[in-house]
C-alpha positions in Angstrom: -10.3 -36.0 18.0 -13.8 -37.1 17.7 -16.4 -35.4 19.6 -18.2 -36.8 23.1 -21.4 -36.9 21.1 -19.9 -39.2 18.5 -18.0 -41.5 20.7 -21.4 -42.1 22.7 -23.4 -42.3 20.0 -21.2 -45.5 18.4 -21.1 -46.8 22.0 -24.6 -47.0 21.9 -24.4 -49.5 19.2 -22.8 -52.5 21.1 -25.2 -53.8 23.9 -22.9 -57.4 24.3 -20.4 -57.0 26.8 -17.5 -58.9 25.0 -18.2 -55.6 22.8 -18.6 -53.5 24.7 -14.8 -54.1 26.3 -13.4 -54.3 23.5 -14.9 -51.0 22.5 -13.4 -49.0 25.8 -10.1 -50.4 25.6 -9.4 -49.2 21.7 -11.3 -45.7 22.6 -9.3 -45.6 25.8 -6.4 -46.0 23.5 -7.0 -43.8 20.7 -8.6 -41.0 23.3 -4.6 -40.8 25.8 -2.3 -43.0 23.9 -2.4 -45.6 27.1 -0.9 -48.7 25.4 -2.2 -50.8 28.5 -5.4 -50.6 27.4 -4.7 -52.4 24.4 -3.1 -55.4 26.5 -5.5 -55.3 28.9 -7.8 -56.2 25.5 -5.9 -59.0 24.3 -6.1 -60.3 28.1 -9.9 -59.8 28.2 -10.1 -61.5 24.6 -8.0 -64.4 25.7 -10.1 -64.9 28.9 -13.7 -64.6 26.8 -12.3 -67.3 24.4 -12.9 -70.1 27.3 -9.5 -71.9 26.1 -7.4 -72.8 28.9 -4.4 -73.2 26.6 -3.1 -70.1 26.9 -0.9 -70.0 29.6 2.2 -69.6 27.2 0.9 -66.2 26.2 -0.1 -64.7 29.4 2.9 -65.3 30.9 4.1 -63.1 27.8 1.6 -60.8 28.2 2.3 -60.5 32.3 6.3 -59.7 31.0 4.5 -56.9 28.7 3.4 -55.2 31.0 5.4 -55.6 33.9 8.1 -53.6 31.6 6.0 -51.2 30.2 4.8 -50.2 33.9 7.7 -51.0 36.8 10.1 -50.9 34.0 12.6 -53.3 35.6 13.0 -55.6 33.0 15.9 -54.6 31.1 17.4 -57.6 29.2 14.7 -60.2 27.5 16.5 -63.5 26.2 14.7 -66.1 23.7 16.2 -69.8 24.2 15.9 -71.0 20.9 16.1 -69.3 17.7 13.7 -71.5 15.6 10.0 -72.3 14.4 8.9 -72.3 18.1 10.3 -68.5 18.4 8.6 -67.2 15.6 5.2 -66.4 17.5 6.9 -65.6 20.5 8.9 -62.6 18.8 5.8 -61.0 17.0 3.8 -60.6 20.1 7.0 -59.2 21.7 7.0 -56.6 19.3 2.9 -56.2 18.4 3.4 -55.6 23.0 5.7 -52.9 21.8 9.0 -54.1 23.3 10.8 -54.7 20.5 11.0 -50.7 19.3 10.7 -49.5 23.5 14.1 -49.0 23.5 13.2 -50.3 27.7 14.5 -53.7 27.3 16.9 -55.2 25.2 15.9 -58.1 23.3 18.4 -61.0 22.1 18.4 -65.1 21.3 20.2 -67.5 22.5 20.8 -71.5 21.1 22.9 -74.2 21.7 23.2 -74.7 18.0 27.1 -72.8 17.9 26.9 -72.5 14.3 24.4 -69.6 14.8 26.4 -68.0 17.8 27.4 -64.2 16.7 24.8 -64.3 13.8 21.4 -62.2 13.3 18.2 -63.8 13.4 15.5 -61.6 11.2 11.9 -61.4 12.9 8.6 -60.4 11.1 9.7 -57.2 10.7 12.6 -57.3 8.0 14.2 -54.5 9.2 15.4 -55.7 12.5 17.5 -57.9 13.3 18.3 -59.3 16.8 21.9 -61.6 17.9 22.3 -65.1 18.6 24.6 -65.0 21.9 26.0 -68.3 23.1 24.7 -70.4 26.4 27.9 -69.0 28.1 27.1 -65.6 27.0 23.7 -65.8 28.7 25.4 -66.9 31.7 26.4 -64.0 32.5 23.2 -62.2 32.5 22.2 -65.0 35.7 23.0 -62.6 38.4 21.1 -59.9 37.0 17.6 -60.0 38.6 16.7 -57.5 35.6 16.5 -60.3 32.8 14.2 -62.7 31.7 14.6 -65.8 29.9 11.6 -66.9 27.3 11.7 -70.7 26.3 10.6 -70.9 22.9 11.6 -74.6 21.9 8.1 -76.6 21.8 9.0 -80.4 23.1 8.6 -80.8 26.7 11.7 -82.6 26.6 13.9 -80.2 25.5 11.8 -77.6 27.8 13.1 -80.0 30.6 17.1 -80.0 29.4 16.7 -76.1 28.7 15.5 -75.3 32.6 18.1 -77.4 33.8 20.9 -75.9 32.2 19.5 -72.4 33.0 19.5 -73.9 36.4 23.1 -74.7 36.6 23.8 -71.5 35.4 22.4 -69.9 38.1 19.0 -68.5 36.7 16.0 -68.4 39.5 12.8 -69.9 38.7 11.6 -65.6 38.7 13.8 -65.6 35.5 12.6 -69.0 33.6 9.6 -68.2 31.5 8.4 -71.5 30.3 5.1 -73.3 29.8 4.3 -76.5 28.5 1.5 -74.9 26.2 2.2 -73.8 22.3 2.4 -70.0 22.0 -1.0 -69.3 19.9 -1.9 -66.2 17.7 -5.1 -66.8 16.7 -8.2 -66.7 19.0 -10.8 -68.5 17.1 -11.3 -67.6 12.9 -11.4 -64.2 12.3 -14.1 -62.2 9.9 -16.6 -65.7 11.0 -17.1 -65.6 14.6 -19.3 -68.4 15.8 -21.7 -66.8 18.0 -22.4 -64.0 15.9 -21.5 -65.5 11.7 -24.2 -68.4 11.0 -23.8 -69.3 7.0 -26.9 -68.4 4.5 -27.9 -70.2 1.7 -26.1 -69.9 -1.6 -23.8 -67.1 0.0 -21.9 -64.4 -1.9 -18.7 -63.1 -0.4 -16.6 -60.3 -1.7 -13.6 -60.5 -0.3 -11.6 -57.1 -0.2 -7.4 -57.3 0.6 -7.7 -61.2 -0.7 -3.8 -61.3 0.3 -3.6 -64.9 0.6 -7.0 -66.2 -0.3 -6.7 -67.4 3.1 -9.9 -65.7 4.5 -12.0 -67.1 1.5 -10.9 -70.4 1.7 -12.1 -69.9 5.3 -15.5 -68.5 4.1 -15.3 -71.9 2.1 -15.5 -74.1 4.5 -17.5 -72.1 7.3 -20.6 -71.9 4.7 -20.0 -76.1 3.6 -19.4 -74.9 -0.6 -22.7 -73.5 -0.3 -22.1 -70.1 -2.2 -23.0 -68.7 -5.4 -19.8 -67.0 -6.1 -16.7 -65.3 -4.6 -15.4 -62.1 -5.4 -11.6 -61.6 -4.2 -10.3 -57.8 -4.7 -5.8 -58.2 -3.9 -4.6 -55.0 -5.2 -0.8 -56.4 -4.7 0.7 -57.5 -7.4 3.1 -60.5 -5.4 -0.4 -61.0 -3.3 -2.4 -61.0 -6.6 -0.2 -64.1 -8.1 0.1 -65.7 -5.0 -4.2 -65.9 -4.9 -4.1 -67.1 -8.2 -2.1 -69.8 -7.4 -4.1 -70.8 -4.7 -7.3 -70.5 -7.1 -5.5 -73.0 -9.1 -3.9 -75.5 -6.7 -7.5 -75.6 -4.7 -9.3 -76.0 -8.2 -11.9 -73.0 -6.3 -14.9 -73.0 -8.7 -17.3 -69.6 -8.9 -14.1 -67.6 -7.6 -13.3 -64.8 -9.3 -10.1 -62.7 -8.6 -8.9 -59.3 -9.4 -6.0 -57.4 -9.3 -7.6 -54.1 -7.7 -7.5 -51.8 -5.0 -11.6 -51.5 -3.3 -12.0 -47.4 -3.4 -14.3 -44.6 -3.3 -14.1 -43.8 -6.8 -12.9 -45.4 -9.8 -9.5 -43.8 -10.4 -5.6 -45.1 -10.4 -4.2 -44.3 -7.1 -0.5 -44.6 -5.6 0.3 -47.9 -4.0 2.9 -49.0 -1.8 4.0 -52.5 -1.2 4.7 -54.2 1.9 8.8 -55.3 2.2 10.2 -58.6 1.6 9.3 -60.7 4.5 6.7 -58.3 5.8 3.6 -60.1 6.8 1.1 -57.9 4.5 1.2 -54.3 5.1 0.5 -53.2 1.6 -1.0 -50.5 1.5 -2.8 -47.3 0.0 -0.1 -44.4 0.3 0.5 -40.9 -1.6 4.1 -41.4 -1.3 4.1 -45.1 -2.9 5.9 -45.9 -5.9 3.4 -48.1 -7.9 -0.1 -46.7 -9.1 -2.4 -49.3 -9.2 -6.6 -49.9 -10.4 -8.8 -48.8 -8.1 -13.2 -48.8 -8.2 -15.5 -48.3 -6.1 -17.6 -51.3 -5.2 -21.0 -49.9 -6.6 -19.7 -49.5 -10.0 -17.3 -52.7 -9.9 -20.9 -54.7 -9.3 -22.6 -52.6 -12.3 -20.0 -54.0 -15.0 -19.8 -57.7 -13.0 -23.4 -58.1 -11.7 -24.5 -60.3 -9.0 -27.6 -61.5 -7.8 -27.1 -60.7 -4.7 -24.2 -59.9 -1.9 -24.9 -61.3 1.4 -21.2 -61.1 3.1 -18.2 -58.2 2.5 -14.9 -58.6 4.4 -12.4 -55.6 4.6 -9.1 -55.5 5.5 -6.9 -53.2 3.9 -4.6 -51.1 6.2 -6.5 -48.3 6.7 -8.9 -47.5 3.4 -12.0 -49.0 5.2 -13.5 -46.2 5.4 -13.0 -45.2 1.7 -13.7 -48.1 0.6 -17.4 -48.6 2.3 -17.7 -44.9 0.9 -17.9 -46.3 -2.3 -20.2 -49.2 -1.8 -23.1 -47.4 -0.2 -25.4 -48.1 -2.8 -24.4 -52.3 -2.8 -24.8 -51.8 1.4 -28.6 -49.8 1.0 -29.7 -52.6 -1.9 -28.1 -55.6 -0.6 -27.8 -55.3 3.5 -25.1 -57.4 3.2 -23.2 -59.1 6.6 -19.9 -56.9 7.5 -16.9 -58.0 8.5 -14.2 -54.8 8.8 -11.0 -54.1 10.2 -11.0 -51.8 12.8 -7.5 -51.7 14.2 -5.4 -49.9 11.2 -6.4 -46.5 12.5 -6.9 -45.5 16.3 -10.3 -44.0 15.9 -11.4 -46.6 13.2 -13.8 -48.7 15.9 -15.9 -45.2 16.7 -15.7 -43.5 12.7 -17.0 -46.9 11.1 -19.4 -48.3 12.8 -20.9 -44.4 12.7 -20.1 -44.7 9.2 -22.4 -47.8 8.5 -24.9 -46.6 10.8 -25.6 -43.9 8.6 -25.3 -45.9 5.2 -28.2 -48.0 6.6 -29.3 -47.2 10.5 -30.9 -50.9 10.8 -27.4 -53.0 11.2 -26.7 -54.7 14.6 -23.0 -54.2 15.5 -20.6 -56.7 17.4 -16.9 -56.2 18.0 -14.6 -58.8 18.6 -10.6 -59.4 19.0 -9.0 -62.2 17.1 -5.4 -62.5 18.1 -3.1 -62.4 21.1 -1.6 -60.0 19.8 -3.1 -56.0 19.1 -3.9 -56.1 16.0 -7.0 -57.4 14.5 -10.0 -56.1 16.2 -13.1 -56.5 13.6 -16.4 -55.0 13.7 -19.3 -57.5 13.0 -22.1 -55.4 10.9 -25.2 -57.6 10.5 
């Protein structure tokens, strides 16, 4: 538990009040455990992103916490078990109903070829049922269910409430909207208002996973940039970014299969599972050992003229890995872009962190997704 001192003292830093909510809600979280406050964020971020397209999810988020708080919601059905349910699903579980163990959670389709089967979500060790329309049926009389329509035409929307209508489901029941259900709230690491592109940039990308965050740099600075350093310390992820290198003929990107450290040493790495959206990670327990440096003596044996953005997000080594780049931060003052959701206490410890690497940064926090996770801290 951090001291009052500290937590004032990084509170001090953010004078906006988009980060300043964002700020209480994750202290307010990591201070008594109240999961509210981290929906409450994702509402606040959804309202400061000025899109009135997300009806879809605050109908989900409204279902959130009505079960986490009156807790008389007990059975939660999704009406279609394809593409559309995908999103759906993870913000059901990122809202923490999937592992409650308050609500049960099932699909349902009129496909009868999947009827009795298990339909895998994000995470791959959980599977949830398939039940049959006249299964649901009988779930109609119970004021305790809910019924999430996941299928994305308007016509089928149309056909689905009907049919839940004949079956004697209230309007109360019928979740539906005629909006897509979104993740994203904006691009992530290059807010707008606060990320304007430099000339002749330099990015080091750290947790490169996908390559999808430097293509992203790509195009928010026009191909103006000197060079791109990616840092995927995954072997699958490593091979999948130098495919991507290669398919999008990326020129002045360099990639390496490392780990972004305090030190130079080999540490113990464990992998995310098969069908896990990333999640690799740093662990003492994991299996493969793996290269690791610290950015400061990385940029000694592949010099640079200059670094003017880093971007971090690896699940949890933030902090040891802007330990070992304090000399590259000091010389360089480069933009920061930093994960700040892997650890409770990570949006008080890093911005203190940074602050003390080089006291002249301006700080900015800001929530990406509808969904919990990624909350970045904007150093600049």
């Amino acid at each position: 538990m951090l001291s009052k001192e500290q937590i004032e003292m990084a509170r001090s830093f953010f004078h906006d009040s988009a980060s300043r909510a964002v700020f209480e809600k994750r202290v307010e979280y990591a201070a008594k455990g109240n999961f509210l406050a981290l929906l409450d964020m994702v509402g606040q971020a959804m309202s400061n992103n000025g899109d009135s397209s997300f009806g879809a999810n605050l109908k989900l988020l409204a279902l959130a916490k009505q079960v986490h708080t009156t807790q008389d919601i007990a059975t939660i059905i999704l009406w279609g078990s394809g593409a559309g349910s995908q999103t759906p699903i993870q913000l059901l579980h990122e809202y923490g109903l999937t592992t409650s163990g308050k609500v049960d959670i099932m699909f349902c389709d009129n496909n009868a070829k999947l009827w009795g089967t298990l339909r895998q979500h994000h995470n791959p060790h959980m599977r949830l049922p398939i039940i049959s329309p006249m299964q649901a049926q009988a779930f109609a009389k119970k004021r305790s269910c809910r019924v999430i329509i996941t299928v994305n035409s308007l016509h089928s929307q149309k056909s689905i409430v009907s049919q839940l209508t004949s079956y004697g489901f209230s309007d109360e029941q019928i979740i539906c909207s005629p909006e897509f259900y979104e993740y994203f709230l904006g691009r992530m690491y290059f807010d707008p208002d606060i990320m304007i592109p430099h000339q002749h940039e330099m990015f080091v990308d750290v947790g490169a996973y996908d390559m999808g965050n430097t293509l992203d740099f790509i195009q928010w600075c026009n191909k103006d940039y000197a060079k791109v350093i990616a840092l995927e310390a995954d072997a699958v992820s490593f091979e999948n970014c130098r495919k991507v290198v290669d398919t999008y003929h990326l020129e002045n990107v360099d990639i390496y299969q490392k780990a972004l450290y305090k030190c130079d040493c080999n540490i113990s790495f464990e992998s995310a599972p098969d069908g896990e959206f990333g999640g690799s990670r740093i662990h003492a327990d994991g299996v493969v050992s793996v290269p690791a440096v610290a950015l400061d003596s990385f940029l000694k044996i592949h010099p640079v003229d200059d670094v003017t953005l880093i971007k971090m997000d690896i699940e949890g080594a933030e902090e040891d890995a802007l330990s070992g780049a304090q000399e590259t931060i000091r010389k360089y003052k480069p933009r920061l872009a930093i994960s700040v959701y892997h650890k409770p206490w990570d949006v008080v410890d890093i911005p203190l962190q940074i602050s003390g690497i080089r006291p002249d940064y301006r700080f900015y926090l800001r929530h990406h997704t509808c969904g919990i996770y990624d909350t970045v801290l904007y150093a600049i």
